[in-house]
N, CA and C atoms as a LAMMPS dump frame, in Angstrom:
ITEM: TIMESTEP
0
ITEM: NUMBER OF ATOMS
672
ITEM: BOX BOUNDS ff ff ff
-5.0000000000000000e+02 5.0000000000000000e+02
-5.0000000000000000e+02 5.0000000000000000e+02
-5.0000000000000000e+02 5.0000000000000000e+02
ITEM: ATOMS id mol type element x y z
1 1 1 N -111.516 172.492 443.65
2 1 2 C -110.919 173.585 442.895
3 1 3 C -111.761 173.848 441.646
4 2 1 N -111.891 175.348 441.033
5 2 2 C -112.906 175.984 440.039
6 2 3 C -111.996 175.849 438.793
7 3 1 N -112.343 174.938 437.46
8 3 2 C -111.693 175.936 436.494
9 3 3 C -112.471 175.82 435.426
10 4 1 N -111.913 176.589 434.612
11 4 2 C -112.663 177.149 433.479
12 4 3 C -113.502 176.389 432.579
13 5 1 N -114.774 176.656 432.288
14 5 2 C -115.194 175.515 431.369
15 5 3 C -115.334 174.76 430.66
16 6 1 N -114.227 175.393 429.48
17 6 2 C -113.376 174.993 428.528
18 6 3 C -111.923 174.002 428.887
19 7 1 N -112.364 173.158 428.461
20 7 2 C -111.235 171.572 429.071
21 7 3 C -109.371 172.195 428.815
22 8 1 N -109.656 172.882 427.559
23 8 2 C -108.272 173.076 427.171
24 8 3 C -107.456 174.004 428.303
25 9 1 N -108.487 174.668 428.737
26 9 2 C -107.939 175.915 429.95
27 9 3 C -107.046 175.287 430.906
28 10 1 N -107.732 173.618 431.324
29 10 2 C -107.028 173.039 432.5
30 10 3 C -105.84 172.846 432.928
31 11 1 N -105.563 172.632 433.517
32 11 2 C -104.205 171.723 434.208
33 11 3 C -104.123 170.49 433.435
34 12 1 N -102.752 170.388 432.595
35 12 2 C -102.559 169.352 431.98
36 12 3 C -103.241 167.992 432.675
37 13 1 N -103.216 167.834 434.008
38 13 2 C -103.278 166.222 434.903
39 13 3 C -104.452 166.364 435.136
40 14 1 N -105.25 166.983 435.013
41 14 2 C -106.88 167.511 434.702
42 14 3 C -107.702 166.695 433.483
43 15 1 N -107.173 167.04 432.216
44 15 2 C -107.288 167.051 430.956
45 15 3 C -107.963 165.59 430.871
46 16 1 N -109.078 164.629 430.352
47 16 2 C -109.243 163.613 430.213
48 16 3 C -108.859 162.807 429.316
49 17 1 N -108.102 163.973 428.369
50 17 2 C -106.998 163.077 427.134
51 17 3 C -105.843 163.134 427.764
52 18 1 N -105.579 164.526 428.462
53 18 2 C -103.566 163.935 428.323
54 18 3 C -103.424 162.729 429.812
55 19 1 N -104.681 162.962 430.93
56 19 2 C -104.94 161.903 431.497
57 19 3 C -104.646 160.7 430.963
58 20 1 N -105.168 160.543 430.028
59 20 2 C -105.328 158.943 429.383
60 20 3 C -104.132 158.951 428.858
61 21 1 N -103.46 159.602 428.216
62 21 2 C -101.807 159.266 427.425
63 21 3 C -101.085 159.358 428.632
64 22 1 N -101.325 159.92 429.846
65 22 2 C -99.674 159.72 431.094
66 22 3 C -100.2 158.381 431.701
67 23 1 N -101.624 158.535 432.252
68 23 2 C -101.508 157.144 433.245
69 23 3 C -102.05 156.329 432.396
70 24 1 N -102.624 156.049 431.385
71 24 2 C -103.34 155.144 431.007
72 24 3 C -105.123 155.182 430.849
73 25 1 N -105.879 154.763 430.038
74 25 2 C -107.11 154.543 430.338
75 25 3 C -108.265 154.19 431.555
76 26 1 N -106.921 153.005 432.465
77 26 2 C -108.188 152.087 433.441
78 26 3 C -108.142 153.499 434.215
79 27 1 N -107.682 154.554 434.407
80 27 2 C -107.128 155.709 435.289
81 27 3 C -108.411 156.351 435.37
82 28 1 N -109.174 156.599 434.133
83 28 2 C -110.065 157.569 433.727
84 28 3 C -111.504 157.118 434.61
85 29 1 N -112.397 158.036 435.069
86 29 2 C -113.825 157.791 435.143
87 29 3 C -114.569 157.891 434.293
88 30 1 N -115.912 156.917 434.048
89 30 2 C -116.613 156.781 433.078
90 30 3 C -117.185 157.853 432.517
91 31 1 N -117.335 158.897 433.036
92 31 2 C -117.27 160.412 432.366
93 31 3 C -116.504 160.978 431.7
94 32 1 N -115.349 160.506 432.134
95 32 2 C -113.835 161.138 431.599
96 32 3 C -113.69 160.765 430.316
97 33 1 N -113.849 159.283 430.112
98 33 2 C -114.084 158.472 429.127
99 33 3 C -115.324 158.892 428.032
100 34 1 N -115.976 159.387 428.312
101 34 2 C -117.801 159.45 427.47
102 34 3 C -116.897 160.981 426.847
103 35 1 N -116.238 161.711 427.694
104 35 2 C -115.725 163.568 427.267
105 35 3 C -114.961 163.38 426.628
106 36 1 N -114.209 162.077 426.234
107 36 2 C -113.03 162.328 425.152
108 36 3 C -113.898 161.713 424.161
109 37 1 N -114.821 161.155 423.852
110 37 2 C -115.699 160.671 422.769
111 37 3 C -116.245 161.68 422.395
112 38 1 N -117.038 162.824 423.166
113 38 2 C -117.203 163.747 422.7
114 38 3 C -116.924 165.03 421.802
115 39 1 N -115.442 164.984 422.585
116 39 2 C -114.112 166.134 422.04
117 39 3 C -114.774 167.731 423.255
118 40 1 N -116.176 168.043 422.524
119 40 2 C -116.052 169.32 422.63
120 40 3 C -117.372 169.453 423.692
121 41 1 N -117.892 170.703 424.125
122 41 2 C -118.68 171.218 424.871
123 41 3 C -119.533 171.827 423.825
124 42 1 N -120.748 172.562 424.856
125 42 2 C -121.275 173.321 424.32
126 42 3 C -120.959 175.472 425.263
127 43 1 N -121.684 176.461 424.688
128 43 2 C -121.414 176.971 425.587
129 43 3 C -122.023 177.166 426.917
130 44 1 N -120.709 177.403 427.969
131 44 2 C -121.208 177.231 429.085
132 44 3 C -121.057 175.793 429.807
133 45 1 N -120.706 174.893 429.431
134 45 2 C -120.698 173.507 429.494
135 45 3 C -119.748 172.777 429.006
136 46 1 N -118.795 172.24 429.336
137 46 2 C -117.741 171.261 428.829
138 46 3 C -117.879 169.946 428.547
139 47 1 N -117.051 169.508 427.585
140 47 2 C -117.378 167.54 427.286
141 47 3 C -117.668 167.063 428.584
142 48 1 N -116.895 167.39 429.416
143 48 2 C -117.064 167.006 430.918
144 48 3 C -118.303 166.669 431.507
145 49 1 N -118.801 168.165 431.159
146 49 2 C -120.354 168.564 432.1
147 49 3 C -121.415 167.688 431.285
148 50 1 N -121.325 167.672 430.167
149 50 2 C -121.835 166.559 429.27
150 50 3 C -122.257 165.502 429.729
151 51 1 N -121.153 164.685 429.55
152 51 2 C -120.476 163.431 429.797
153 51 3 C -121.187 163.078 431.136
154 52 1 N -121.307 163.712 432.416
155 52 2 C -121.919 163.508 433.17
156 52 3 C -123.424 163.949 433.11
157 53 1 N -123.7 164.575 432.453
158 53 2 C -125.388 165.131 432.58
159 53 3 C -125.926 163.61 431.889
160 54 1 N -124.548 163.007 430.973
161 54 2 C -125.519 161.504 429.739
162 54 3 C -125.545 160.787 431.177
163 55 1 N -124.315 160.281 431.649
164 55 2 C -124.664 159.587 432.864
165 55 3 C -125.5 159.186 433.732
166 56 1 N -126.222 160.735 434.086
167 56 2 C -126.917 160.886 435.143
168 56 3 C -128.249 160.152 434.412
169 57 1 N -128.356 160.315 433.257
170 57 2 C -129.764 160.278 432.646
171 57 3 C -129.744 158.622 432.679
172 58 1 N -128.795 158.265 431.659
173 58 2 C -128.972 156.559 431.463
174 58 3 C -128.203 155.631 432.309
175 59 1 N -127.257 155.948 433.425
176 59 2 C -126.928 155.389 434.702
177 59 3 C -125.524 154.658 434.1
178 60 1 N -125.663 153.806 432.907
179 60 2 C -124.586 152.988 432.645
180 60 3 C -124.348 153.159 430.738
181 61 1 N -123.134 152.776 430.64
182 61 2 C -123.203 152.247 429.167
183 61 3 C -123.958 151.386 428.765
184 62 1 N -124.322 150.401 429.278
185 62 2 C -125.504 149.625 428.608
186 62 3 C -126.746 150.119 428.201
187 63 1 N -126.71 151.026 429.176
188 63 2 C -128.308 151.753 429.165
189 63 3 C -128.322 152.57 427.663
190 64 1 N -127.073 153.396 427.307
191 64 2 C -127.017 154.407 426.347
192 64 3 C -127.098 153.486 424.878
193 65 1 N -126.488 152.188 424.647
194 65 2 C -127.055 151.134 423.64
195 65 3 C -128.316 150.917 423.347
196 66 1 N -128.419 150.401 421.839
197 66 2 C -129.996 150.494 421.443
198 66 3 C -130.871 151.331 421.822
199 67 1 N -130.534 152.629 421.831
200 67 2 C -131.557 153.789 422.553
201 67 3 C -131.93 154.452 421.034
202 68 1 N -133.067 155.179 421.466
203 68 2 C -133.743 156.457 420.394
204 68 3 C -132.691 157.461 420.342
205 69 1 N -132.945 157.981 418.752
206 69 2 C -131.998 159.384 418.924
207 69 3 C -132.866 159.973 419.947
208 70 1 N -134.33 160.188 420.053
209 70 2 C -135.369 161.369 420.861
210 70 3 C -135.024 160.926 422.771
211 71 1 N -134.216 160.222 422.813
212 71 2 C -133.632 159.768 424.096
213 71 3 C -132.658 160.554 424.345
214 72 1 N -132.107 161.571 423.484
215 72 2 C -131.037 162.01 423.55
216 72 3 C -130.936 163.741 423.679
217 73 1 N -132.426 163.831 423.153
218 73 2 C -132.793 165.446 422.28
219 73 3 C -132.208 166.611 423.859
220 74 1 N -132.342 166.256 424.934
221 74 2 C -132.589 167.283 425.905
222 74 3 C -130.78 167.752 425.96
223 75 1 N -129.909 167.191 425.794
224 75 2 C -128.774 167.475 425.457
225 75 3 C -128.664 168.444 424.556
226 76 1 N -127.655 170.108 424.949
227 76 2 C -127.939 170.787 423.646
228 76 3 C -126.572 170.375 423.451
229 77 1 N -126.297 170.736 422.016
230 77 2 C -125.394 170.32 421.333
231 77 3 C -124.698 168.744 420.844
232 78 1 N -125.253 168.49 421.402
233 78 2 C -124.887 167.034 420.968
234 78 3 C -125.942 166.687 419.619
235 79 1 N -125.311 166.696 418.742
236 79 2 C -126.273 165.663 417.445
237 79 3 C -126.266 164.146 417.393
238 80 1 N -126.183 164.407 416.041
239 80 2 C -126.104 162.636 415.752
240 80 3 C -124.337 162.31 415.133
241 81 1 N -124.053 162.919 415.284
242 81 2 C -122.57 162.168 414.833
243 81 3 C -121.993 161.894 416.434
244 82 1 N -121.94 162.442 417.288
245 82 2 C -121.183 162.677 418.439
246 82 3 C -122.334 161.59 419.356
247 83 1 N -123.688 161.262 419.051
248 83 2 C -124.458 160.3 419.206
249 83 3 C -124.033 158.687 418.734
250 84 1 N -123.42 159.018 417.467
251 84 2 C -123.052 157.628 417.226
252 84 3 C -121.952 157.45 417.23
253 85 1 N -120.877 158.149 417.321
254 85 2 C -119.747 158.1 417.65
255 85 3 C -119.585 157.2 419.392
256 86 1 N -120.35 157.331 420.104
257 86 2 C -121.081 156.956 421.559
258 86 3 C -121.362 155.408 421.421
259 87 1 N -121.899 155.529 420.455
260 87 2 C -122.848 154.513 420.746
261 87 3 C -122.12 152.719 419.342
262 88 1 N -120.858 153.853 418.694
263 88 2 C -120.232 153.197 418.184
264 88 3 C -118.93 152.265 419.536
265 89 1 N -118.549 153.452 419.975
266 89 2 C -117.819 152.935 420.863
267 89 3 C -118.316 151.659 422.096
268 90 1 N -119.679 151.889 422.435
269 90 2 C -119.722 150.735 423.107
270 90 3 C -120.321 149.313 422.255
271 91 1 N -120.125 149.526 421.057
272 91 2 C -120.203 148.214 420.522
273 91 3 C -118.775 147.656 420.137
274 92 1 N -118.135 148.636 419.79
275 92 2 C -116.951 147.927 420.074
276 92 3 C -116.271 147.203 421.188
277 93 1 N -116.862 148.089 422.329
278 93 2 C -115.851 147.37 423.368
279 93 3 C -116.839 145.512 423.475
280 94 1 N -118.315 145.753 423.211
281 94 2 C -118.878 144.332 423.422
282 94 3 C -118.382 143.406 422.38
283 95 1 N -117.844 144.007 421.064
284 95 2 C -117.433 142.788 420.267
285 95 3 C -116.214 142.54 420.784
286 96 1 N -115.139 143.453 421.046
287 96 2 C -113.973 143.111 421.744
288 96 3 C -114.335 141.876 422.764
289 97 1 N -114.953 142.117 423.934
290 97 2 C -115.424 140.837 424.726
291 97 3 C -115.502 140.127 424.137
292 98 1 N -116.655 139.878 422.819
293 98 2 C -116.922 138.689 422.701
294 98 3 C -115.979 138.058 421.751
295 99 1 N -115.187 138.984 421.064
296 99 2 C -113.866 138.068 420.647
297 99 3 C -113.011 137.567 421.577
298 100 1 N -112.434 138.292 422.376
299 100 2 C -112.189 137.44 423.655
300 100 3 C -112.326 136.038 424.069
301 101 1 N -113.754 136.341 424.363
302 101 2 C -114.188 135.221 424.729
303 101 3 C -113.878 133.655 423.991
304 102 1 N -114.371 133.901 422.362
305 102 2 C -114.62 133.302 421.524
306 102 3 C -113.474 132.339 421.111
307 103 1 N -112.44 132.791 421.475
308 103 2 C -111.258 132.181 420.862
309 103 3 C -110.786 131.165 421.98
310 104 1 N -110.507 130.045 420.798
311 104 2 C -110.038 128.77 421.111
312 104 3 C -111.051 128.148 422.621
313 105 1 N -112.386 128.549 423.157
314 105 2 C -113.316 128.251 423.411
315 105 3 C -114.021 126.543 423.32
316 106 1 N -113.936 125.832 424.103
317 106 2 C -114.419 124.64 423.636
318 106 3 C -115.68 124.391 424.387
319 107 1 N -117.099 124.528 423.666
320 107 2 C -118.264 124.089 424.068
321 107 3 C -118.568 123.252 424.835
322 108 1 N -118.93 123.529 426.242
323 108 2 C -119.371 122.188 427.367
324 108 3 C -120.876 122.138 427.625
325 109 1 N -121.419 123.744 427.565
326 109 2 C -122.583 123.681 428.413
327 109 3 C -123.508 124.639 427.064
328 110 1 N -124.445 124.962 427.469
329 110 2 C -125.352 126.126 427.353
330 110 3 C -124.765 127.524 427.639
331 111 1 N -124.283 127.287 428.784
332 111 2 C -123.74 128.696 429.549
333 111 3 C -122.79 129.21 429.164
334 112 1 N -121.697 127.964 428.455
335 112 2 C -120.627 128.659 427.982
336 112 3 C -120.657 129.56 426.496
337 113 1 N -122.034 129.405 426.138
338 113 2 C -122.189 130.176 424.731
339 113 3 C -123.197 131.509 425.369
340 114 1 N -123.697 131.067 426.102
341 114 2 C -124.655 132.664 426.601
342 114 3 C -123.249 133.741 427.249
343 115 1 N -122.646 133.186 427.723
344 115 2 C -121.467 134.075 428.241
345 115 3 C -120.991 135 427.283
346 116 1 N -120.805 134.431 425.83
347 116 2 C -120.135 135.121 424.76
348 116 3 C -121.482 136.001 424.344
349 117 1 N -122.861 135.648 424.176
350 117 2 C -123.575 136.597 423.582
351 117 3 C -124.756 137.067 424.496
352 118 1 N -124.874 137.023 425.359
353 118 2 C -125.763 137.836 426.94
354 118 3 C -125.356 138.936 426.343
355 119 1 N -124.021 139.729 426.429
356 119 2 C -123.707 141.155 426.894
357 119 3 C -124.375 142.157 425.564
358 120 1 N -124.349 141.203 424.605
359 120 2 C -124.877 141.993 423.552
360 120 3 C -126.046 141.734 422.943
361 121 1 N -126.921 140.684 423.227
362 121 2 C -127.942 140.507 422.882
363 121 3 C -129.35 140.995 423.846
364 122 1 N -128.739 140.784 425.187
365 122 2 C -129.834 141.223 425.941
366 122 3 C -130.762 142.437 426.461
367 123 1 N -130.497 143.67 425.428
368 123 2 C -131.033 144.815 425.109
369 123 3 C -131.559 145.405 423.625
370 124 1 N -131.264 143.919 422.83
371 124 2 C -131.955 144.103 421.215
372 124 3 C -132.876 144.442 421.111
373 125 1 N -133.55 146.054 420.793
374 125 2 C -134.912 145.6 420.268
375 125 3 C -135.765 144.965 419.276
376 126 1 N -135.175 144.406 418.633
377 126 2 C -135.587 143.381 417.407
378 126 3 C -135.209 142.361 417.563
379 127 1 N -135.656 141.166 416.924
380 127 2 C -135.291 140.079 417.199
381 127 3 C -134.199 139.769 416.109
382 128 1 N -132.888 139.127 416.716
383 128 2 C -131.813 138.79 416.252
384 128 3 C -131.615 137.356 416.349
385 129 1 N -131.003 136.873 415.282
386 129 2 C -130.815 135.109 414.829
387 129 3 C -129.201 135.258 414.587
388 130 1 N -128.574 134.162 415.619
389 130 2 C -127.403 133.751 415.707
390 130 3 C -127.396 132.523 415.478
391 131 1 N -125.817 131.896 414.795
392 131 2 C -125.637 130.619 414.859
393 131 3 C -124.079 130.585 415.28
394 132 1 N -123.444 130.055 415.954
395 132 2 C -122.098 129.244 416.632
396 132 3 C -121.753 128.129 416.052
397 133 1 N -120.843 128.498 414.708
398 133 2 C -120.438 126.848 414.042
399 133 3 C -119.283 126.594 415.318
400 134 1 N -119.381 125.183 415.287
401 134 2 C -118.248 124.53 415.948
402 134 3 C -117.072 123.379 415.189
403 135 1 N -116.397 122.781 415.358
404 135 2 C -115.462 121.809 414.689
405 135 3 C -115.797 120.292 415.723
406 136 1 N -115.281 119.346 415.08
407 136 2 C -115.432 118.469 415.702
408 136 3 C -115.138 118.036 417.275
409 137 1 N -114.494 118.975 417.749
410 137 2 C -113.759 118.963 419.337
411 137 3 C -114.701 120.077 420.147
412 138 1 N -115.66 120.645 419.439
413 138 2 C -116.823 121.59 419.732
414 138 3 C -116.177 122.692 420.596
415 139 1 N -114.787 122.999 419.474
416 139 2 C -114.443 124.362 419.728
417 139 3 C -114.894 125.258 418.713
418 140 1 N -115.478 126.503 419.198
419 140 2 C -115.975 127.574 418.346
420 140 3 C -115.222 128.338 416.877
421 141 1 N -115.874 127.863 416.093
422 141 2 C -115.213 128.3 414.615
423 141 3 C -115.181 130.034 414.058
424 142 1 N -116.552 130.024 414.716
425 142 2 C -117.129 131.37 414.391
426 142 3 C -118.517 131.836 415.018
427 143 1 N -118.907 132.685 415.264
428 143 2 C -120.271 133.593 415.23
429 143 3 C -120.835 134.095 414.067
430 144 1 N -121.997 133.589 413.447
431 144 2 C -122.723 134.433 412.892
432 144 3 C -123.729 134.816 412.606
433 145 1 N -124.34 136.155 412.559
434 145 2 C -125.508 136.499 412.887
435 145 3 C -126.143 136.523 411.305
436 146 1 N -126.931 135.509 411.545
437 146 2 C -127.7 135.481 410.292
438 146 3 C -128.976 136.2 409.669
439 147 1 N -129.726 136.422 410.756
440 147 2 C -131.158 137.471 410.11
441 147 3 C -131.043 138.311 411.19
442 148 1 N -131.781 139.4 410.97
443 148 2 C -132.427 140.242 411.442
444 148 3 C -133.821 140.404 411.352
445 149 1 N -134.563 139.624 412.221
446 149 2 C -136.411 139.344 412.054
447 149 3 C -137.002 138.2 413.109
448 150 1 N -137.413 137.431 412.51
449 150 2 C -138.185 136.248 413.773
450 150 3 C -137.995 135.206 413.028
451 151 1 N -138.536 134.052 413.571
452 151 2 C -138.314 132.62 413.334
453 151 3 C -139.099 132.047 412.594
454 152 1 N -139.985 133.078 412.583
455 152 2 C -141.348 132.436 411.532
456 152 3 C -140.846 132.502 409.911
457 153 1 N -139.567 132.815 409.761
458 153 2 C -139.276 132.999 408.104
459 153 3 C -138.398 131.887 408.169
460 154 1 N -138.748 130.319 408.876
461 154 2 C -137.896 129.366 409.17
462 154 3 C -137.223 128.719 407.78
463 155 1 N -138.078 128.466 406.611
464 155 2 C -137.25 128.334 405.46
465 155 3 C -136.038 128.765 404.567
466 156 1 N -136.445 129.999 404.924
467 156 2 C -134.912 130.457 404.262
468 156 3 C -133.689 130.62 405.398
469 157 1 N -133.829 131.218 406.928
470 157 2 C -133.062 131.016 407.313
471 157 3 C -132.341 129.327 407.609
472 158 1 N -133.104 128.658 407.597
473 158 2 C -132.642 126.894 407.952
474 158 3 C -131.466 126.506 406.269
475 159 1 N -131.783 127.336 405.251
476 159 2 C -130.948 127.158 404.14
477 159 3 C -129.728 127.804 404.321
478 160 1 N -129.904 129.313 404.591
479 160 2 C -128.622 129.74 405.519
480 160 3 C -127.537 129.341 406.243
481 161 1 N -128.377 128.804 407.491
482 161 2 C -127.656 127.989 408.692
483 161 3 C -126.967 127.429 407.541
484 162 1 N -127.28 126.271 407.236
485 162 2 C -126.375 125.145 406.919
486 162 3 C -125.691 125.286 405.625
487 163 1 N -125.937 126.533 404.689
488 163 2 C -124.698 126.669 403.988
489 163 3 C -123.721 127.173 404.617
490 164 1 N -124.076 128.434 405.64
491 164 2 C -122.791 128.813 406.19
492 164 3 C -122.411 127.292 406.822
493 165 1 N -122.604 126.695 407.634
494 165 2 C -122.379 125.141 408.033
495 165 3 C -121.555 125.057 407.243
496 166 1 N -121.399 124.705 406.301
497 166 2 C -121.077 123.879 405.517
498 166 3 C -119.818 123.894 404.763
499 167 1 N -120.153 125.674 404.405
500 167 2 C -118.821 126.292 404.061
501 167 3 C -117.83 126.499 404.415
502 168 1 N -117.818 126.497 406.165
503 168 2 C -117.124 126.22 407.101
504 168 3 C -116.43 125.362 407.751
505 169 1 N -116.966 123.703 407.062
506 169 2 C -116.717 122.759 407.615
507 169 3 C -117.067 122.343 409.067
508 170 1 N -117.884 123.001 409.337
509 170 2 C -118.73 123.038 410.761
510 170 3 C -119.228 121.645 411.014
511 171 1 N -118.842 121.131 412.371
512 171 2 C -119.479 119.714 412.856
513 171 3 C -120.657 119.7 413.35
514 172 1 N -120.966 120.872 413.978
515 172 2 C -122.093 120.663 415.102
516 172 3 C -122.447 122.725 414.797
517 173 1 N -123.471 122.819 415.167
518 173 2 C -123.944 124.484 415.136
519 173 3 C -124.829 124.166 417.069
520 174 1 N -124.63 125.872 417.173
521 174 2 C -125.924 125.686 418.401
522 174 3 C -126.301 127.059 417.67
523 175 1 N -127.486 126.926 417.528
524 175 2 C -128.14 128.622 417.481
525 175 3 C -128.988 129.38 418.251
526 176 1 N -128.832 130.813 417.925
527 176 2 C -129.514 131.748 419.143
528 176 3 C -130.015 132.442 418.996
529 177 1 N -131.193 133.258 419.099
530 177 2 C -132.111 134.46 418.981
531 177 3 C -132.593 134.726 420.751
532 178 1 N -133.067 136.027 420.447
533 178 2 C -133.303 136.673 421.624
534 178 3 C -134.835 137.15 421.749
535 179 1 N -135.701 137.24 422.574
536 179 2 C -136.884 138.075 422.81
537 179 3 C -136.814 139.46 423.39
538 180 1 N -136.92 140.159 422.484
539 180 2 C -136.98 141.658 422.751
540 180 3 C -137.966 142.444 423.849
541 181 1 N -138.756 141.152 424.463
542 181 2 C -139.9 141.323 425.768
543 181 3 C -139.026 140.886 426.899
544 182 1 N -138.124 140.231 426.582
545 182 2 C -136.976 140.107 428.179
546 182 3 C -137.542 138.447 428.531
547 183 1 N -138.338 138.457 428.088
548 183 2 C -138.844 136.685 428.329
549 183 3 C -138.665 135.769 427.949
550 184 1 N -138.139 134.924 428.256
551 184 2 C -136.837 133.628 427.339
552 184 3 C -137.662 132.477 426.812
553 185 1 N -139.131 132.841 427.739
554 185 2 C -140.266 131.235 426.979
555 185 3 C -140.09 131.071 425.739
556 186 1 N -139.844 129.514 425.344
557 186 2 C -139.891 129.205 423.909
558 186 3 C -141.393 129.31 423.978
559 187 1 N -141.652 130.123 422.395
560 187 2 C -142.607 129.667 421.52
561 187 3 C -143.388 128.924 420.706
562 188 1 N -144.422 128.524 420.599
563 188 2 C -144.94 127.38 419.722
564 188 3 C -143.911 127.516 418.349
565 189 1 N -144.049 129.096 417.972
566 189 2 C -143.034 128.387 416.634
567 189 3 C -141.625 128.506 416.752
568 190 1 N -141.594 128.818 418.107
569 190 2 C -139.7 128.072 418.598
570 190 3 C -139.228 126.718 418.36
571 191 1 N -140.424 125.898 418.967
572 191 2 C -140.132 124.764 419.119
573 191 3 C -140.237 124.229 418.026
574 192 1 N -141.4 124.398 416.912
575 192 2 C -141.089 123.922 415.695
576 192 3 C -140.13 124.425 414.616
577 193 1 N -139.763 125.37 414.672
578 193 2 C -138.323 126.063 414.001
579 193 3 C -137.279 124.933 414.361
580 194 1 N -137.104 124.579 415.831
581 194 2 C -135.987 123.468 416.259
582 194 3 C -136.244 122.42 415.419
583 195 1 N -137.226 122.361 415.563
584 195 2 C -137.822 120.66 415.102
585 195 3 C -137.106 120.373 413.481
586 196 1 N -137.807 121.701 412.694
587 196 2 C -137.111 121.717 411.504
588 196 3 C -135.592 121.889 411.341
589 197 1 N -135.296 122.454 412.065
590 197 2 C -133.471 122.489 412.367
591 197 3 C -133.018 121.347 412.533
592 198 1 N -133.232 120.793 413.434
593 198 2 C -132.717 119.454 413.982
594 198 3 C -132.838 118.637 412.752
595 199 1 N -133.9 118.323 411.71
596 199 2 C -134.155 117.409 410.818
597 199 3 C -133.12 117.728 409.801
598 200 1 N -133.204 118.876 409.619
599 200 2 C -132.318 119.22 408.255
600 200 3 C -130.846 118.705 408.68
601 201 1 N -130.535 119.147 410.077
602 201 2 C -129.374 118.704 410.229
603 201 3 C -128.907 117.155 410.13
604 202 1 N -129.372 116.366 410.621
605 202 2 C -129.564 114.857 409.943
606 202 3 C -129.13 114.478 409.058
607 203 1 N -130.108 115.463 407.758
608 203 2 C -129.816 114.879 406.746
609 203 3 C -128.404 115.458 406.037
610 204 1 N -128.21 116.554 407.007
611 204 2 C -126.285 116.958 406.209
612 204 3 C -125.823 117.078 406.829
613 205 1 N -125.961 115.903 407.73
614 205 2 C -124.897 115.503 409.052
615 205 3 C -124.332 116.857 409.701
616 206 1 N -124.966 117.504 409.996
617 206 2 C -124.056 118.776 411.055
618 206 3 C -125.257 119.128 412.184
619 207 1 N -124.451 118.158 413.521
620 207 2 C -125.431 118.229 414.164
621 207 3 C -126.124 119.308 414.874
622 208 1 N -126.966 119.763 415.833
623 208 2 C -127.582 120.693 416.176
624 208 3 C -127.34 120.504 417.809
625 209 1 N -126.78 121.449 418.512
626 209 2 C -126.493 120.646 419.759
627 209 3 C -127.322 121.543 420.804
628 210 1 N -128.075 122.583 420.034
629 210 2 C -128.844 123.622 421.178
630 210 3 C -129.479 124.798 420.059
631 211 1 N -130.684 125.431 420.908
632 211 2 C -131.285 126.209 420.041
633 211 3 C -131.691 127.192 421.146
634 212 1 N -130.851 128.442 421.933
635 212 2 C -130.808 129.524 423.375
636 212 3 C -132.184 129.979 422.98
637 213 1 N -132.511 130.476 424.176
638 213 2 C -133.218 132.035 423.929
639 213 3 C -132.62 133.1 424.529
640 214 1 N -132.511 134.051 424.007
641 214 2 C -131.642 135.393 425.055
642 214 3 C -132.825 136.092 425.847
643 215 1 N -133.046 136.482 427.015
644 215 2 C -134.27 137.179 427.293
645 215 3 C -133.196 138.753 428.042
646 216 1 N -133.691 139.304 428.969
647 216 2 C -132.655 140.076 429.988
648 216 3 C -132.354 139.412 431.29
649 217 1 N -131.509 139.266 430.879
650 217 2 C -130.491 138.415 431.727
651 217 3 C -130.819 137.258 432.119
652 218 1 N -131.617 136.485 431.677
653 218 2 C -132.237 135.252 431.408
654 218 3 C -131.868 134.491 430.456
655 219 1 N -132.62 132.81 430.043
656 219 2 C -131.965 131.797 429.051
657 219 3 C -132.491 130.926 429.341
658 220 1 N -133.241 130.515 428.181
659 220 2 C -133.839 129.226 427.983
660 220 3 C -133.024 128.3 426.993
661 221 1 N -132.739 126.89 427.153
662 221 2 C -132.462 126.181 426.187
663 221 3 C -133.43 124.983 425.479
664 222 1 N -133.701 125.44 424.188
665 222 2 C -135.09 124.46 424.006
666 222 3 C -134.954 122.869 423.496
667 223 1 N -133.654 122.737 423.606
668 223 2 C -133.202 121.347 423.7
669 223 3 C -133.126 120.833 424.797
670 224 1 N -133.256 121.553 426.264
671 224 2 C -132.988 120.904 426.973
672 224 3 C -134.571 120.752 428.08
């Protein structure tokens, strides 16, 4: 069935908002969803037609994360507010996960901490530095992302780590950074970044129980 291009014209059970207020959200298709982020069309074109033209281009929500605005330009009407409005929304839904996840969480493996930060680390283009304080039962206290840069500025972040440590009452930390090449090999100055981690921790007793690499969809652990 044809209707008008303009969303408001539709059939209420049409509509991808009043959709979402009768049946619910899980109801909607991922287009449906991207057109109410939008609100509006351009002319000739509805949030709708939109919503699917972004689709077609970047395949998934993941894809539309960490992108260029000039990734975006062939879209008319769309700027940058209705760009980050987009691109706000799917970071929310990944911190949602990883709060999820995070809570009341008790550390067994490697895997059980890549689970919480894979979904959002593994499309960074910069390199990002995480640390995971834990409590003595090596349930998760908190996440926090401490630099934004590389490992080679190991002095000041290693002072970091362990005040937040500390302030926290943290027993044990594991920390995490990612390679923005998708390749999880530790580095010569990976391994000595650990080295210095591990020592400091020693000496203010909060042990170090892992040091990840995030690659795409990959994981190295250089403790192990």
């Amino acid at each position: 069935m044809h209707y008008d291009k303009t969303i408001k014209n539709w059939p209420n059970d049409e509509r991808p908002r009043e959709k979402l207020l009768k049946y619910g959200e899980h109801t909607l298709s991922d287009s449906e969803l991207l057109a109410i982020l939008l609100r509006t069309g351009t002319r000739g074109s509805s949030a709708l037609d939109i919503a699917r033209n972004i689709l077609r281009k970047f395949k998934s929500f993941r894809n539309m994360s960490h992108t260029d605005i000039r990734d975006w330009q062939e879209f008319k009407g769309l700027g940058a507010a209705k760009i980050a409005q987009i691109r706000a929304a799917i970071e929310v839904g990944r911190r949602f996960g990883e709060e999820s996840l995070e809570k009341k969480i008790k550390v067994k493996s490697g895997r059980d901490i890549v689970d919480i930060v894979m979904p959002r680390m593994r499309d960074l283009k910069k390199e990002v530095f995480k640390t995971i304080l834990l409590n003595s039962q090596n349930q998760i206290i908190q996440v926090l992302e401490i630099t934004e840069g590389t490992v080679n500025r190991a002095a000041p972040i290693i002072r970091e780590i362990f005040q937040k440590a500390l302030q926290n009452f943290a027993a044990a930390i594991i920390c995490i950074h990612n390679h923005p090449s998708g390749n999880p090999t530790p580095s010569r100055e990976d391994r000595l970044f650990t080295e210095e981690l591990i020592n400091a921790g020693n000496v203010l007793q909060v042990k170090v129980l892992d040091h990840i690499i995030i690659g795409d969809g990959q994981w190295q652990s250089i403790m192990e």
